[in-house]
GULUM-201346 format. One record per residue (C-alpha): x, y negated, z negated; residue in one letter. Coordinates in pm, whole numbers, padded with zeros to 5 digits, always signed. Layout:
XYZa
...
END
This chain:
+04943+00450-00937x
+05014+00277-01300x
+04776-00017-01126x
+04497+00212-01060x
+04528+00370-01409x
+04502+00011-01552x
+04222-00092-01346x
+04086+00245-01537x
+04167+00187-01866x
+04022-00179-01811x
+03697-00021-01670x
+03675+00223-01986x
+03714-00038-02245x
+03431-00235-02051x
+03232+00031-02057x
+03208+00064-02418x
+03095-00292-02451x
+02793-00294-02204x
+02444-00183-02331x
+02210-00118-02069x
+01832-00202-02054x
+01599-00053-01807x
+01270-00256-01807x
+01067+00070-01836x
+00660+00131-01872x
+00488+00406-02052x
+00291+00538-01753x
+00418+00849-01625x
+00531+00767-01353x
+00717+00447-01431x
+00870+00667-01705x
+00982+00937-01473x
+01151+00626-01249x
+01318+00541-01538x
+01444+00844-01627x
+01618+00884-01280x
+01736+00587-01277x
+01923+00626-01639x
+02059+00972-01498x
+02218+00824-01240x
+02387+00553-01434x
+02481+00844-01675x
+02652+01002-01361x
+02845+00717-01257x
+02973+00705-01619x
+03097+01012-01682x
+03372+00994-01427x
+03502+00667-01598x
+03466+00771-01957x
+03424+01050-02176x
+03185+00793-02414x
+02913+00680-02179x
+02726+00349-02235x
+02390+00359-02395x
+02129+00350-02149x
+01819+00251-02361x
+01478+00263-02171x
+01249-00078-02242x
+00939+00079-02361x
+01012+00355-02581x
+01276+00118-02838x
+01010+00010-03093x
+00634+00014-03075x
+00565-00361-03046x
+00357-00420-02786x
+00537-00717-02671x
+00838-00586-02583x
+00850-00566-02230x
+00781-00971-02231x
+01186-00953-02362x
+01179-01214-02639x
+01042-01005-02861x
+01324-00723-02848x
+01624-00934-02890x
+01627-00913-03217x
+01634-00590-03286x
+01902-00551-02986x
+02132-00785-03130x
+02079-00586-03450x
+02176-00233-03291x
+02450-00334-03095x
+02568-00739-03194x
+02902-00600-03386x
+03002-00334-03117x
+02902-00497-02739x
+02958-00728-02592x
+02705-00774-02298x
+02315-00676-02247x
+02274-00591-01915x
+01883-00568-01786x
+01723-00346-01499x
+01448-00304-01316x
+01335+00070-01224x
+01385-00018-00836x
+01733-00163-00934x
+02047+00033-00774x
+02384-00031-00955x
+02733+00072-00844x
+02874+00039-01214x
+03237-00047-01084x
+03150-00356-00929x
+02916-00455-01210x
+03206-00422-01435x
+03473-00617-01219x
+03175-00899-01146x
+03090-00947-01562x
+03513-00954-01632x
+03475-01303-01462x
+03324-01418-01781x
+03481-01433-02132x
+03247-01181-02317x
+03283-01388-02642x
+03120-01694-02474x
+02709-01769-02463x
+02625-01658-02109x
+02331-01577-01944x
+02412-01445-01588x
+02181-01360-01307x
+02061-01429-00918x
+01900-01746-00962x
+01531-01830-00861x
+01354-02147-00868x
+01004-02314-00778x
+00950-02551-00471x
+00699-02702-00660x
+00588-02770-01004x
+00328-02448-01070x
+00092-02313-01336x
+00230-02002-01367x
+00562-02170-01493x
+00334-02403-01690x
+00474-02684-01473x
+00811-02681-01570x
+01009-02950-01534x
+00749-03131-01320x
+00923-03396-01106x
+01189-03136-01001x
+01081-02785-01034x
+01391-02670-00854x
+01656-02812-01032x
+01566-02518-01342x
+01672-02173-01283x
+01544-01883-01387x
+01683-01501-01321x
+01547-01276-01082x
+01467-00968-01284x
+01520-00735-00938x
+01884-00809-00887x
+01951-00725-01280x
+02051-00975-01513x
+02268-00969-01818x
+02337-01192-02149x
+02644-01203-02374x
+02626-01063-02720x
+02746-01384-02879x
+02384-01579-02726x
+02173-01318-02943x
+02288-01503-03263x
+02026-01754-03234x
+01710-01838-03416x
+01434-01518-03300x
+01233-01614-03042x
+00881-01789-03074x
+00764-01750-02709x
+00541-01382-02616x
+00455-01500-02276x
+00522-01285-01919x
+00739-01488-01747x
+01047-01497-01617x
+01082-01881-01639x
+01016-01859-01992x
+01318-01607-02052x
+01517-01933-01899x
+01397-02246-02133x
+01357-02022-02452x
+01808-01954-02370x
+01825-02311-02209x
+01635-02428-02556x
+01589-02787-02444x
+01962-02790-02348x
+02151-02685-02656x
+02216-02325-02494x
+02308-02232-02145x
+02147-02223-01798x
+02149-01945-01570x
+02510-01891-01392x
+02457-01742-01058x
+02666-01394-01015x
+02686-01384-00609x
+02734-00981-00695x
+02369-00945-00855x
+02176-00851-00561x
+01853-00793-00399x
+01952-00650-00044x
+01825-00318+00075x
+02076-00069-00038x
+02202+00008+00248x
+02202-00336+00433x
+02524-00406+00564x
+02488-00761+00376x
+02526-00548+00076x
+02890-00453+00066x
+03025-00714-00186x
+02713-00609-00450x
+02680-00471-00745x
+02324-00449-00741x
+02079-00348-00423x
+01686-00254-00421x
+01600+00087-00297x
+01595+00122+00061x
+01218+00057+00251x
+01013+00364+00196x
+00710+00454+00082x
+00686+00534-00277x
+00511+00866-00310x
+00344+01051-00088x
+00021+01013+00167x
-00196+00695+00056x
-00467+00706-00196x
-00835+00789+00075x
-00981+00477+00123x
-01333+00681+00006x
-01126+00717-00331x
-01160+00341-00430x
-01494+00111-00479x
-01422-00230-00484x
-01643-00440-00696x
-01627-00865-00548x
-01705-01097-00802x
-01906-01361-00656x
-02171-01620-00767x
-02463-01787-00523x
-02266-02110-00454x
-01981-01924-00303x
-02190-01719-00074x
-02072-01946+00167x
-01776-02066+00127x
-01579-01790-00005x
-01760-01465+00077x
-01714-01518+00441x
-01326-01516+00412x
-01338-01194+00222x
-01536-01064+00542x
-01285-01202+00750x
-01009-01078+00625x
-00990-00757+00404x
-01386-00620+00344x
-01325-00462+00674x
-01042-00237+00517x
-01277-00092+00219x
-01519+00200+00281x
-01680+00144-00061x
-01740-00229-00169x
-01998-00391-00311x
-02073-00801-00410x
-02181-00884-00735x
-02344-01224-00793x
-02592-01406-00987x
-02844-01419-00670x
-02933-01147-00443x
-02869-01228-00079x
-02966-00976+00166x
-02743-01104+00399x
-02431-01026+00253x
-02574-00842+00114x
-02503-00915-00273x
-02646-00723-00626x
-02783-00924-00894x
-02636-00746-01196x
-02860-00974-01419x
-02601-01129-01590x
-02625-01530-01538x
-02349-01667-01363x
-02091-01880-01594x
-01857-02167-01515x
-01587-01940-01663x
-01479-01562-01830x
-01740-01365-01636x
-01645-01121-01940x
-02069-00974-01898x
-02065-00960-01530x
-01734-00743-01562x
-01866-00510-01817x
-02209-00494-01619x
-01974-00373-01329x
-01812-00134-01522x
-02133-00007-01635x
-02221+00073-01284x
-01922+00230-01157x
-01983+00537-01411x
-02370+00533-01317x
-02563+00736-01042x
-02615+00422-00859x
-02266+00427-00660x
-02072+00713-00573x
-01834+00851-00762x
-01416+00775-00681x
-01111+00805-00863x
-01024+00452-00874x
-01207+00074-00930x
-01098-00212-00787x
-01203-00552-00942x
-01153-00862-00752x
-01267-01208-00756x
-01391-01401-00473x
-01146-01535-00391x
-00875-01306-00413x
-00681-01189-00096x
-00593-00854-00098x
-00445-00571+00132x
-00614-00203+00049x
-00364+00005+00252x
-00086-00107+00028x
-00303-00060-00241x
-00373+00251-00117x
-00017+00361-00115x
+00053+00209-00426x
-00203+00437-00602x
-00066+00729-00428x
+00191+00715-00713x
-00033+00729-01010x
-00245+00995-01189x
-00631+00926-01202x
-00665+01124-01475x
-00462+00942-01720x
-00624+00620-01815x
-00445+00371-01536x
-00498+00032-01570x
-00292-00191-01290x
-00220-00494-01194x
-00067-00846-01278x
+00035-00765-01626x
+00028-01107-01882x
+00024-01164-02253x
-00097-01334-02527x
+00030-01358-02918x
+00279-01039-02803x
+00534-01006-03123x
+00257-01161-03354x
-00034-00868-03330x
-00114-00984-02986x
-00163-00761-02660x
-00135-00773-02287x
-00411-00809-02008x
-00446-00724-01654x
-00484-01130-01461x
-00793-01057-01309x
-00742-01283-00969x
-00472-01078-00872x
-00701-00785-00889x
-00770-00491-01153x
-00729-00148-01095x
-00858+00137-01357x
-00869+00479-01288x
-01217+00623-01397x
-01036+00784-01684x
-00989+00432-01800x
-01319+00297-01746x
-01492+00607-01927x
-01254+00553-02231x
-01306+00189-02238x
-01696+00252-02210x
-01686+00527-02496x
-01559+00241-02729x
-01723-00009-02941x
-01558-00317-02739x
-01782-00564-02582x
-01788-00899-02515x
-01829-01172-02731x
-01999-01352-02523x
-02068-01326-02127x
-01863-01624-02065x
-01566-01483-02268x
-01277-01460-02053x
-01274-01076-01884x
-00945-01005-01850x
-00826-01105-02172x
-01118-00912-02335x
-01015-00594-02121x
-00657-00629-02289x
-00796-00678-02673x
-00976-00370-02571x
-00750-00143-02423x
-00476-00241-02673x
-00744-00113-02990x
-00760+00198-02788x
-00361+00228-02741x
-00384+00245-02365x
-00115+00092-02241x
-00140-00183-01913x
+00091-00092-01593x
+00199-00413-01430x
+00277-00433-01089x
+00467-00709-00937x
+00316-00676-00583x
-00013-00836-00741x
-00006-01222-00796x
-00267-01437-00967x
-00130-01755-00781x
-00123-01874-00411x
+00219-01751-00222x
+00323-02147-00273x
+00383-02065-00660x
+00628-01820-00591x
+00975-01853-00514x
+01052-01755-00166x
+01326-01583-00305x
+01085-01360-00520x
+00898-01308-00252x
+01090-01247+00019x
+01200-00866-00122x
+00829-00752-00202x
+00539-00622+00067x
+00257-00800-00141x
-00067-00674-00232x
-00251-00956-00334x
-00245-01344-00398x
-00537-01541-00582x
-00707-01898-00502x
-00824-02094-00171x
-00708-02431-00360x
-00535-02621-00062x
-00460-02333+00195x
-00633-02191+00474x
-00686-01823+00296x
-00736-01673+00640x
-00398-01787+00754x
-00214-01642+00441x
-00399-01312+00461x
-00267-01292+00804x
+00103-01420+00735x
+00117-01224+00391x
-00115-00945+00359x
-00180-00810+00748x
-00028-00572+00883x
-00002-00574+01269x
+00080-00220+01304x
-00224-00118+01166x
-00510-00040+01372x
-00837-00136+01195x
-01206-00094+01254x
-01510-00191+01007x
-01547+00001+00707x
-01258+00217+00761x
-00885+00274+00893x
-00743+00444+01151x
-00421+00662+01119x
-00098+00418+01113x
+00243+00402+01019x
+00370+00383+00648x
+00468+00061+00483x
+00743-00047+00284x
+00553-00114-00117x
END
């Protein structure tokens, strides 16, 4: 009995030293996630302690844009809570903790050391989305896996404020690493990304929620018009692998190219086709969707040519948003964030707006600078004049499946990937994106079971 009492006194005084951080978003729903999540948390608290933790929710702490990138909130962290905590410990909203075993897993550690503790990830090979890092051995640097929860030591936010804004977990790594005069990621076998009730799961402190869909019946494929970014001298080479794969899956889609090709058959928005930025042909596109020449849906889907994509997870996905709020989903990235800079939807990995969105972004004075300007980066300047926020969505990806860690991977159901560079696209949509249960006929779906997003 006086052990058990001990063990609670010990878990009390812990308590009082860990701040968490859930890595919320502003949309509704994310928000509502978050909320839940910080109840429950809240819960598991109050049997422990009469002073819970604070519980602090990512995107309502200051009103830089940048926060959610991580760097740019350190600062202020370290200046709320450097003299009282001792540890920061970061969530996800999918991220299930069982707050005694995160305690006994972070008393491993001497709290008034630098440490940066996590589930470790690392790349197979040296990728642009990690800016190459460390080039002739991509896997000997890793980086945390911001599922399984990840934490840092109070005594680590003393450093120099951070110069990097940019969306990345690998980034979070070399900024603490800093060019080995701070620490690399230890690997805390506790910090978890097994379903919650896997039987694997037993020694964790951290799980994913268990496989279910996230809200409700799917999104009506009639709902969504999919705009394909082409140009004429991909008509051939990459169209036909969006026909072989995923066209047959949308019941509105159109092609959009610099040519008109019955065949396809494409539109010639009149916009000449640029090596680059396609910022013209994107506006021209959103021009359309609010015009009498298509028919009206809730939802746009932008995609280039040669993205891969699967519209019944998109379809669920959407199921969980509002189309009357002004949605706009995907891949989220940054640039200047913490300097007067804003975030951007990646446009291979798709774009999603709800026609709320598009209407707002249409009502304002932004344009393009030029039709070569790079779209998706213009999109962000835009919606961030208009304080709309951007909604990422880790089940889109910008890259190839290659430029992922398996790891990362292996705990999502994707929704897209981005570039034919050195793969047989058909293959990956099959291995990555198809789903065998489904049974699918052209321009439509038939009923089929629910999958895991």
């Amino acid at each position: 009995m006086f052990a058990y009492f001990f063990f609670l006194n010990l878990v009390c005084a812990y308590l009082r030293e860990i701040v968490f951080v859930i890595q919320s978003q502003s949309n509704s729903f994310h928000v509502s996630r978050a909320e839940r999540q910080r109840a429950d948390l809240l819960q598991q608290t109050q049997s422990l302690t009469q002073t819970p933790p604070p519980v602090l929710l990512l995107h309502s702490l200051t009103d830089n844009e940048g926060d959610w990138s991580i760097l740019p909130v350190l600062p202020y962290l370290s200046l709320l809570f450097g003299k009282n905590s001792s540890w920061l410990v970061f969530l996800e909203e999918e991220t299930n903790v069982k707050v005694t075993k995160l305690l006994q897993a972070l008393r491993k550690f001497d709290r008034r050391k630098e440490w940066f503790l996590g589930k470790p990830l690392h790349d197979e090979e040296s990728t642009i989305i990690h800016h190459y890092a460390f080039a002739e051995n991509p896997s000997i640097f890793k980086y945390p896996d911001f599922s399984a929860a990840w934490a840092l030591s109070i005594p680590l936010l003393d450093r120099s404020g951070p110069n990097l804004y940019l969306p990345c977990l690998t980034l979070v790594a070399l900024y603490i690493w800093e060019n080995g005069q701070g620490p690399r990621l230890t690997a805390v076998p506790e910090l978890c990304t097994e379903p919650e009730h896997s039987p694997t799961a037993q020694h964790c402190a951290t799980t994913l929620s268990s496989p279910a869909p996230l809200c409700g019946e799917p999104v009506k494929k009639e709902d969504i018009f999919v705009a394909v970014k082409t140009c004429k001298k991909f008509h051939t080479e990459r169209v036909p692998v969006v026909k072989k794969t995923w066209e047959r899956e949308a019941f509105l889609l159109e092609y959009y190219s610099d040519h008109t090709d019955p065949s396809i058959p494409t539109i010639d928005l009149g916009v000449p086709n640029t090596e680059r930025g396609h910022c013209g042909k994107t506006f021209a596109i959103l021009e359309r969707y609010v015009s009498d020449a298509v028919p009206k849906t809730r939802w746009l889907l932008v995609v280039d040519d040669d993205t891969l994509i699967s519209l019944p997870r998109l379809q669920m996905l959407l199921s969980c948003y509002d189309p009357s709020e002004p949605v706009c989903l995907g891949e989220r990235y940054g640039y200047g964030l913490g300097q007067g800079g804003y975030s951007y939807i990646t446009g291979g990995g798709g774009m999603v707006f709800s026609r709320a969105a598009v209407v707002r972004l249409l009502a304002s004075d932004c344009k393009c600078y030029s039709d070569d300007a790079p779209d998706d980066m213009v999109l962000g300047m835009c919606l961030n004049a208009l304080g709309l926020p951007v909604t990422h969505s880790s089940l889109f990806h910008q890259a190839r499946p290659e430029d992922y860690s398996r790891d990362f991977l292996a705990h999502q159901v994707p929704i897209s990937f981005h570039k034919h560079w050195n793969i047989d696209p058909v293959a990956v949509f099959n291995r990555w994106l198809k789903d065998e249960s489904r049974s699918t006929s052209p321009r439509g779906l038939n009923k089929s079971t629910k999958e895991e997003l």
